[in-house]
Structure formats: C-alpha cells, structure tokens
N, C-alpha and C positions, 0 to 999 in steps of 0.2 A: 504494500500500500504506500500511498505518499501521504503523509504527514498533511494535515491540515492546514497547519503553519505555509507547506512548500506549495500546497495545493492551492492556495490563498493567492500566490503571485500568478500571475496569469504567463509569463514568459518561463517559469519555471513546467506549470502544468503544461504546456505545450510543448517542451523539453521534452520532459517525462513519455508524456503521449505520442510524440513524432518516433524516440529512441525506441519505446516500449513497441512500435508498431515496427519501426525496420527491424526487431529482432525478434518477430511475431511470422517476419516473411522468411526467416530462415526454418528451411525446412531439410533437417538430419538426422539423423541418429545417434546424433553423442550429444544434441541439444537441445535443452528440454522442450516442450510443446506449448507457445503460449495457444490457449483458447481463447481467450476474453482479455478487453480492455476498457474497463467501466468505470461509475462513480453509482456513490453511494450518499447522500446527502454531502457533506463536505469531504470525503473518501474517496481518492482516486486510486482503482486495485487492477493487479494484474491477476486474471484468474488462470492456471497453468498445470499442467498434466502432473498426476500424482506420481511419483518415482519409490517403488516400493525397495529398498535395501537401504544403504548406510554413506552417511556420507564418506569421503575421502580420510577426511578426519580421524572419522571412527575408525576405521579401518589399520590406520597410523600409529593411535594409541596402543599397537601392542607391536610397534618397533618397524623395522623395515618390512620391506617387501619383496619376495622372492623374485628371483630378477625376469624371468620369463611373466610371471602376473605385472611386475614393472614395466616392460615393456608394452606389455597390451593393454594396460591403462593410459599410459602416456602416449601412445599408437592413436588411440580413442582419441584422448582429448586434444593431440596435435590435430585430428580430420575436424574436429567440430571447429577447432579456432579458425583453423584453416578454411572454412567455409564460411564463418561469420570474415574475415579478414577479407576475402573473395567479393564479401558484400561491403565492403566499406566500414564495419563494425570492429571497433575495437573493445574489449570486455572492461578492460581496467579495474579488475577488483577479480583476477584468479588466483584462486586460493582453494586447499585441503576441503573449507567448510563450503562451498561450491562446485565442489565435482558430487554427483552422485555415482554409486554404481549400483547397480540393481542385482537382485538377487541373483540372476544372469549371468552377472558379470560384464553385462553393457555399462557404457560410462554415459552418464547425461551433465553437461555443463550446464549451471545453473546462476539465477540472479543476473541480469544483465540490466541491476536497475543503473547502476553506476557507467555502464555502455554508451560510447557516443559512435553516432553515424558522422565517418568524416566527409564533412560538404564537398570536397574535391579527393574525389578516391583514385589515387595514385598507388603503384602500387611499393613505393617504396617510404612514402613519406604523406604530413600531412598539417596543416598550420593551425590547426587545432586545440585552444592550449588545454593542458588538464584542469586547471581548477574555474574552464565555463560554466560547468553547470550549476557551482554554487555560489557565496559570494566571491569580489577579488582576491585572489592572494591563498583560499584553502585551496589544500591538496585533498583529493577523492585517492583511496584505495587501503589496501592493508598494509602497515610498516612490515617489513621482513620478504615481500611479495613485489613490492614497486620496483619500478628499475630507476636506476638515480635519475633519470630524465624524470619521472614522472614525480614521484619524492620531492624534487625539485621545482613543480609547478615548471616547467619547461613544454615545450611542444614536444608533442607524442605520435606515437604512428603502431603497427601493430606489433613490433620487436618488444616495446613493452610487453603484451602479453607472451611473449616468447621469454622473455627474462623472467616473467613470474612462471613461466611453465619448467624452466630451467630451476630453478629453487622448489618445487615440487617434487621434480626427476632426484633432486638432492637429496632429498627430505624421504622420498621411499626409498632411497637406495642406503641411506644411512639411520634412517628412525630419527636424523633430528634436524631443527630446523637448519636452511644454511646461513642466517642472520641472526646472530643473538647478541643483544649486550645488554649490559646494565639499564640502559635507559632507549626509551624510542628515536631521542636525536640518533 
C-alpha cells in the first residue's frame, strides 16, 4: 500500500501508479504477478499473486546454500531482472526479504514499490537520479544491498541491481552478509 501521507501528494501517487503499472506489464516467471492496482478510500494498494514458500531470507537463516540450489536461484533471479531491465525497470531495493521461492523451488522477485521506469531506456545507462521518488537528497533502498552509486543518491541504471544481486550471490555462498559494520554510514 502507499501510505496516506505519500498518497496525499498527487505527483507522488502518480509515481506510484505509473511505476506500479510498468511493473504490472512484466510478464515472467521469476516475477511476481501484479493483478490489481487500486484505492481504497485514502489507500492506494497493489493487489499481487500469492507466492506460497519462504522468503530468501528464511531460507539464509540457517547459513549458506549448496552451491548447485545457489546457482538456480541466482539463475532465476538474474532472468526476472533481466526482463524487468529489458523493460526499462530498475528494482532498486533487491534484497534476501524480496526474492521468494516457492515451495517448487521457483524464484519470484518481489516489491517493486521502490522500482523506477527509466524515461529514456538505454541500455547501458540512465539520468534518473535515485532519490526522485521521494523528497530531495533521500536515498530509496536497503544499506548492505545498494551499490555506492545508489547509496550515494547519484544516477542509477540497472548495474545497481546487478550489484545488489552480486551481494546476494555472496550472502548464499557464504551465510553472511557481504556489508557489515558497526554503523549504517
């Protein structure tokens, strides 16, 4: 959902609603299924296919991950980026607690509320900066996941999510995360 408060600005909602629809037109199988894009008295929801297993996360919590199931997870979610990337979409916020995988063992990538459609889809670059969608100057995404360009509220393109997919790849092969320190700076 979007927050009341965001739903309130009308250039925000339109944000929301343009992003939420060009990632509603990707149609794959590592990506989750949006159905619906509604409101609710002050509530604007995305309504989206149920993915029945665990997230990435969970899966993490009990250390690495065998390197052939590593593979085919990261296999997975390199085809869906790769397909949202194809469309001009960058996800900007992948991470553990957004991949699912189904009891299957299908991966579905998930949340693309943080996701911008780049106005000029090139396919190496994009003048986009990270922190549009909210006020000037935040950064949108997960610390330990960003890539210093994004971290950085710089221009983004879809290597950022290739950088967070690479700290993932890390993260299953070793059980921990590849960022950690004392503090979030």
């Amino acid at each position: 959902v979007l927050s009341s408060e965001f739903a309130a600005d009308a250039d925000r909602r339109k944000r929301f609603e343009q992003e939420a629809r060009s990632a509603s037109a990707l149609n794959h199988p590592n990506i989750v299924t949006i159905h619906e894009i509604g409101s609710s008295d002050s509530t604007i929801y995305i309504a989206m296919e149920l993915v029945d297993g665990k997230t990435l996360r969970d899966v993490l919590l009990a250390g690495s991950v065998p390197t052939r199931r590593m593979l085919d997870l990261g296999f997975q979610m390199a085809d869906g980026l790769a397909k949202a990337h194809a469309a001009g979409i960058v996800h900007r916020d992948l991470k553990p607690e957004n991949v699912m995988i189904s009891r299957d063992g299908a991966v579905k990538i998930l949340d693309f509320g943080l996701a911008k459609l780049l106005k000029e889809q090139s396919p190496e670059t994009s003048n986009v900066p990270t922190a549009q969608a909210t006020q000037a100057g935040m950064v949108l995404g997960t610390i330990g996941y960003m890539s210093p360009e994004q971290a950085s509220g710089k221009t983004l393109d879809f290597r950022s999510d290739q950088f967070a997919l690479g700290s993932i790849f890390y993260e299953m092969a070793t059980g921990k995360r590849a960022f950690q320190r004392g503090t979030t700076a």
